[in-house]
matplotlib code that plots the C-alpha trace (Angstrom):
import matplotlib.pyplot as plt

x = [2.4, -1.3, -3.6, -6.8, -9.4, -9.7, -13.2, -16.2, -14.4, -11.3, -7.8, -6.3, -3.0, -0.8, -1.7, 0.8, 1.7, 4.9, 4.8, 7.6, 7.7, 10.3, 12.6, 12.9, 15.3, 13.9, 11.8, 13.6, 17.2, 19.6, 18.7, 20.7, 19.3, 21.4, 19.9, 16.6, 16.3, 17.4, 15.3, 12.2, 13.7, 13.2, 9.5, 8.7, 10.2, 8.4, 5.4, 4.1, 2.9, 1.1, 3.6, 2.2, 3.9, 2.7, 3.9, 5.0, 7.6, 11.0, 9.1, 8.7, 11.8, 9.5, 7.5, 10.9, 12.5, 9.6, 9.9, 13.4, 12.2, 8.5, 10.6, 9.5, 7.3, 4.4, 1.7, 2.2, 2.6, -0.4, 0.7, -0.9, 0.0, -1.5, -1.8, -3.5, -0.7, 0.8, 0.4, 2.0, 4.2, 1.5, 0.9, -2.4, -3.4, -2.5, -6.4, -7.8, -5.7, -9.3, -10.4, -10.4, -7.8, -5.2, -6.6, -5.1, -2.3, -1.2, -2.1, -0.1, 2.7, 2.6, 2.3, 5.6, 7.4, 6.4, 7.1, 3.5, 0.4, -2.0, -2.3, -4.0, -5.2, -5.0, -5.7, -6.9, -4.1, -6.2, -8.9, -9.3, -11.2, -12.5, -13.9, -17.1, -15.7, -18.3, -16.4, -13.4, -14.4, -16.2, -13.3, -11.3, -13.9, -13.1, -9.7, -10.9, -13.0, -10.2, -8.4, -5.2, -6.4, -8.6, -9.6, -9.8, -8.9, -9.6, -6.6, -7.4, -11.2, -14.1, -16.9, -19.4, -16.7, -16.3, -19.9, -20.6, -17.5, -18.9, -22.1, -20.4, -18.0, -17.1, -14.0, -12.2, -10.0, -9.4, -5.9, -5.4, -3.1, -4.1, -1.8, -1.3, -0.8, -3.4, -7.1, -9.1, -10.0, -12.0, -14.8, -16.7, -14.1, -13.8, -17.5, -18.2, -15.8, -17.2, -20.6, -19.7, -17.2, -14.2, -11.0, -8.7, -5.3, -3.5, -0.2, 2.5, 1.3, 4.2, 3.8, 6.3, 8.8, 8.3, 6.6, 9.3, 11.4, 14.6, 13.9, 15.4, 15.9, 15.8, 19.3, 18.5, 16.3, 18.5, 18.8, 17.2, 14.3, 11.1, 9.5, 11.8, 9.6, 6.2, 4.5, 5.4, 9.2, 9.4, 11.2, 8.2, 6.2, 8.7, 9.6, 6.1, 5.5, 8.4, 7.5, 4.6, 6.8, 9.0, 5.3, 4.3, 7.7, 8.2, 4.7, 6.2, 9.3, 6.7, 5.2, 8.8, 8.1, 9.0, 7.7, 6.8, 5.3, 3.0, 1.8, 1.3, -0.3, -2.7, -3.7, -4.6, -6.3, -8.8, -10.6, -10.3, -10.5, -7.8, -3.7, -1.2, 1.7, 5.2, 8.1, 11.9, 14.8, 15.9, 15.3, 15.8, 13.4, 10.5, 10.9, 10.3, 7.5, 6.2, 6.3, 3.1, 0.6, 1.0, 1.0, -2.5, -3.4, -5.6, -8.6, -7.0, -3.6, -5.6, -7.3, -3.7, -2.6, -5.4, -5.4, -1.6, -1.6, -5.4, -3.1, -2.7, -0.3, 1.1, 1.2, -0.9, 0.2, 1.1, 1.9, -1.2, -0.4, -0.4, -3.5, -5.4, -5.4, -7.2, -10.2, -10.5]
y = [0.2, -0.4, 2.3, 1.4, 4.4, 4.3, 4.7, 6.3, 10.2, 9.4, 9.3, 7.0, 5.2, 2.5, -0.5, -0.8, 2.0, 2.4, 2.4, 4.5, 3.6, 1.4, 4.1, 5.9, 4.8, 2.2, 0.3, -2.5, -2.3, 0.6, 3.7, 5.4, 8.5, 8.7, 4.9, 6.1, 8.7, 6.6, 3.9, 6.6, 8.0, 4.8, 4.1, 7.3, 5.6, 2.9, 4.5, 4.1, 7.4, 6.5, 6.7, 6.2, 8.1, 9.3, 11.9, 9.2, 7.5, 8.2, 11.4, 12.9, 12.0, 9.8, 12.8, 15.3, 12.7, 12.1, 16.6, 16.4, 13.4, 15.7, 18.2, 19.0, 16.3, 17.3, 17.3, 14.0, 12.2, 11.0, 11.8, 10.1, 10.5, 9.8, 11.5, 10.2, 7.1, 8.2, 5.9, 6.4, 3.9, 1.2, 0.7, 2.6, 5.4, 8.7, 10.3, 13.6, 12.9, 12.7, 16.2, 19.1, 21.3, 18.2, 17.3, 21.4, 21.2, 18.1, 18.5, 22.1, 20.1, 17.5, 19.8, 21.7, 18.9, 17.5, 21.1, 21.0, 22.9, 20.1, 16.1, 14.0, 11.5, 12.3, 9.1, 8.6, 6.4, 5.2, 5.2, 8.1, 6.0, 9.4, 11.5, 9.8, 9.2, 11.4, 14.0, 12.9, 12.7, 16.3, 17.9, 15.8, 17.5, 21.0, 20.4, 18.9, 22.1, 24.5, 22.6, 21.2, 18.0, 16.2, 13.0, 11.3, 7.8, 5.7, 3.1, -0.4, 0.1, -1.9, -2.1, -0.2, 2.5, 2.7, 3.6, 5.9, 8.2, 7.5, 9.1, 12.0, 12.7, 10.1, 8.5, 7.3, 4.6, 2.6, 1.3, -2.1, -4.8, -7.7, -10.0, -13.9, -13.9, -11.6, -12.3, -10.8, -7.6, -10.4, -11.1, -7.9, -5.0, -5.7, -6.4, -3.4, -1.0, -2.6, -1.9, 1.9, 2.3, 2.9, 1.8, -0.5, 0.2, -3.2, -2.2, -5.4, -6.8, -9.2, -9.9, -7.6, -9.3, -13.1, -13.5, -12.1, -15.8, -13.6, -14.3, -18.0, -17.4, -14.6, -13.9, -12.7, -9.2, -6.8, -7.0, -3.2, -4.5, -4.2, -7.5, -9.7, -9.5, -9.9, -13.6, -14.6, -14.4, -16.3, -19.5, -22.4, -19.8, -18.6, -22.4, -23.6, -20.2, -20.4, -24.0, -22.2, -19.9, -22.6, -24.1, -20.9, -20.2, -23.6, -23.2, -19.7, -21.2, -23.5, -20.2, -18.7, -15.7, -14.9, -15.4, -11.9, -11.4, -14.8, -12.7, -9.7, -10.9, -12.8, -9.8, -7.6, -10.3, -10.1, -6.6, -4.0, -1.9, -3.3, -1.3, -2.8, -0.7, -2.7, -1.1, -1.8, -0.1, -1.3, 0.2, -3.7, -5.1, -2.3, -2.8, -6.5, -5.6, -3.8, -6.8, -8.4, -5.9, -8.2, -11.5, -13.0, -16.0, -18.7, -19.8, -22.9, -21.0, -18.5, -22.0, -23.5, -20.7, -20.0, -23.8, -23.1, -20.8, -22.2, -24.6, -22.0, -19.0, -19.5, -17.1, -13.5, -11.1, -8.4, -8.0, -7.9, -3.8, -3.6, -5.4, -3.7, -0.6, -1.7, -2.7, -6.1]
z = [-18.7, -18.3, -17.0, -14.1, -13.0, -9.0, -8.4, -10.5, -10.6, -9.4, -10.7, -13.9, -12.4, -13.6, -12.9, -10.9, -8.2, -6.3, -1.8, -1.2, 2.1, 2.1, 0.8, 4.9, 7.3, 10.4, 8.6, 6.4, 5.3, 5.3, 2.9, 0.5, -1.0, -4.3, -5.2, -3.7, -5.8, -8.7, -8.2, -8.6, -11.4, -13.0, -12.0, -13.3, -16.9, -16.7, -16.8, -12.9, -12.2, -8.6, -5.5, -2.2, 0.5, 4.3, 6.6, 9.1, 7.0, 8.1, 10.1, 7.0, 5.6, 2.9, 1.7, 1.6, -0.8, -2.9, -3.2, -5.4, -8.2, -8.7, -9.9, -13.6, -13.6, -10.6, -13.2, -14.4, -10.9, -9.4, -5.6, -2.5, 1.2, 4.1, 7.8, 11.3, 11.5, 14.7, 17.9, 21.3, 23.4, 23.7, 20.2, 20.2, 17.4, 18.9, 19.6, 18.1, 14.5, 12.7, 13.9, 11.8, 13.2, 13.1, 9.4, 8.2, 10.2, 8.6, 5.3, 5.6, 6.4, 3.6, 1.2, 1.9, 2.7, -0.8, -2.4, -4.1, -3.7, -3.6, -3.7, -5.8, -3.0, 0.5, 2.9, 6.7, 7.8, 10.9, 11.9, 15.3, 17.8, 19.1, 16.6, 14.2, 10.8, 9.2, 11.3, 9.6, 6.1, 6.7, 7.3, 4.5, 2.1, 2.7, 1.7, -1.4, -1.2, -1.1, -3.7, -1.1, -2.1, -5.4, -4.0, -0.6, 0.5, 3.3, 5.3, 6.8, 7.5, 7.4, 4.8, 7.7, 7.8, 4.2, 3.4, 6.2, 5.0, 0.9, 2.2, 3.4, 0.5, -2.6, -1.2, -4.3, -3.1, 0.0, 1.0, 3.1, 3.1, 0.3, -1.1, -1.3, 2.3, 3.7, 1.6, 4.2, 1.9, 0.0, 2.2, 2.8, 1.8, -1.7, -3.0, -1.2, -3.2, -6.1, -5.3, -4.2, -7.6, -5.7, -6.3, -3.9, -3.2, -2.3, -0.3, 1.0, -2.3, -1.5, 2.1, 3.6, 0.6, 1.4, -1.8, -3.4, -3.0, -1.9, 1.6, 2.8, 6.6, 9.8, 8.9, 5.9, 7.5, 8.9, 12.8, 12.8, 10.2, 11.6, 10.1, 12.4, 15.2, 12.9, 13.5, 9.4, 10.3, 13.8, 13.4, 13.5, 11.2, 8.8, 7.7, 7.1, 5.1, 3.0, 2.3, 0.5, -1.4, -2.6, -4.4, -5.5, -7.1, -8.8, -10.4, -11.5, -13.0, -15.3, -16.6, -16.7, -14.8, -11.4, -8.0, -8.1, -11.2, -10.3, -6.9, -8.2, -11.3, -9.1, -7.7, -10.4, -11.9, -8.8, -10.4, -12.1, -9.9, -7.5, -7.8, -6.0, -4.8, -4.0, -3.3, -3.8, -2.8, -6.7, -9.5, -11.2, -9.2, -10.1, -13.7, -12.5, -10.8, -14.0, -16.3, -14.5, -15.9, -19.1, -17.3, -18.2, -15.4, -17.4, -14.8, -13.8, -13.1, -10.5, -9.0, -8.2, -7.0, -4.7, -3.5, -2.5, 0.1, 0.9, 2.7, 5.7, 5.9, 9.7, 12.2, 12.4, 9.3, 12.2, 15.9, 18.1, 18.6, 15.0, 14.3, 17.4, 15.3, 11.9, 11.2, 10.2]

ax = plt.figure().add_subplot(projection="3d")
ax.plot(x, y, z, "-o")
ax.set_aspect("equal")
plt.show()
């Protein structure tokens, strides 16, 4: 495994980090927790030592499971989770999670959930449309203050956001969706975390798994998964974006790597300061997501796979609730 610093003082992670999100019930496929604690059992071999968690995945389900596979290893785990991700029945973010009094309350919570008496990298999910985010940050900093929490992170926010909270305290990474199928991070996000020295955390490095190639029709999600209603996945949509997939796997198959590999290689080849997170409910499919860190992407390999999916993604990368509550 290969080794990146997110941000100027923040922490050293693999390369490649692990979302555990996928590992809580209601979100993709049926969860096991024997295999789910076996499949982080084997991250943790391979040498990924960043797992990405939040205290609204599975309800805190996420965070519980995470507890049992730090056990004998918490000093070695570089441990991020998230709180302020709530929304109510219209899709909108829940107000007041950006206040201070939330911010201890929740941060309380992760950390006995997690069984651990502080986290490396504690996030802003969303953004609190009523509370300033130097407000936010402020009271972010006394944790870090109190020692509850070393580094802080931003979610899905836009490069205004991102240096109004770096002026109140050094925010060491910021996590958004960036992959193949989502390049928005490029235009304003990413030169300015480069400018700042802090780190980007890609999550859906694989577009919600499309990228992965192992995805050939609706059928294929779980009536329960939560992608089938997403824009990629309707019918019209799902054929023309597979159509993509099928180029940017046969261009793979040249190389003789996987689909993957070729999407997550891509990625990491866009900085050094960039650290996608996938996540798999298989242990095989992490260590085949752990193989890209040596994949090297020659200039006119990068070029044909940008022109690819330059040929237009189809459909929105989220529902219009979804989207409503980012900042793009």
């Amino acid at each position: 495994m290969k080794y990146r610093q997110l941000g100027k003082n923040g922490p050293t992670v693999s390369a490649i980090g692990y979302g555990a999100m996928v590992l809580s019930p209601g979100i993709y496929n049926p969860v096991e927790e024997e295999e789910s604690l076996a499949t982080i059992e084997r991250v943790f071999d391979l040498g990924i030592n960043f797992v990405d968690t939040a205290d609204i995945y599975g309800q805190g389900h996420n965070e519980r499971l995470i507890s049992g596979a730090l056990r004998g290893r918490r000093n070695k785990v570089i441990l991020a989770t998230k709180f302020g991700g709530d929304s109510d029945e219209q899709g909108k973010t829940v107000p007041g999670m950006g206040r201070s009094a939330y911010i201890s309350a929740a941060i309380d919570a992760s950390l006995k959930r997690l069984g651990t008496d502080y986290v490396d990298l504690y996030y802003l999910h969303r953004i609190d449309p009523t509370t300033p985010i130097e407000e936010t940050v402020g009271a972010m900093a006394e944790l870090v203050r109190v020692g509850k929490v070393l580094h802080l992170g931003l979610s899905e926010v836009s490069a205004e956001t991102i240096r109004r909270g770096h002026a109140i305290h050094p925010i060491a990474a910021v996590q958004s969706e960036y992959s193949l199928f989502v390049r928005e991070p490029q235009s304003t996000v990413l030169p300015t975390l480069k400018e700042l020295g802090i780190g980007f955390v890609a999550y859906s490095p694989l577009g919600r798994g499309i990228l992965t190639a192992n995805i050939t029709k609706i059928e294929d999600l779980a009536p329960d998964d939560w992608r089938r209603p997403q824009p990629w996945f309707q019918k019209s949509n799902l054929e023309r974006n597979l159509s993509l997939v099928a180029r940017l796997s046969a261009l793979a198959e040249e190389r003789g790597i996987t689909t993957t590999q070729l999407a997550l290689g891509w990625l990491l080849h866009q900085g050094e300061h960039v650290v996608p997170i996938p996540g798999s409910r298989r242990a095989a499919h992490m260590e085949t997501n752990a193989k890209a860190v040596d994949l090297e992407l020659q200039s006119d390999e990068l070029a044909e796979v940008a022109r690819i999916v330059s040929d237009g993604v189809a459909g929105a990368r989220a529902t219009a609730d979804y989207l409503n509550r980012v900042e793009m």
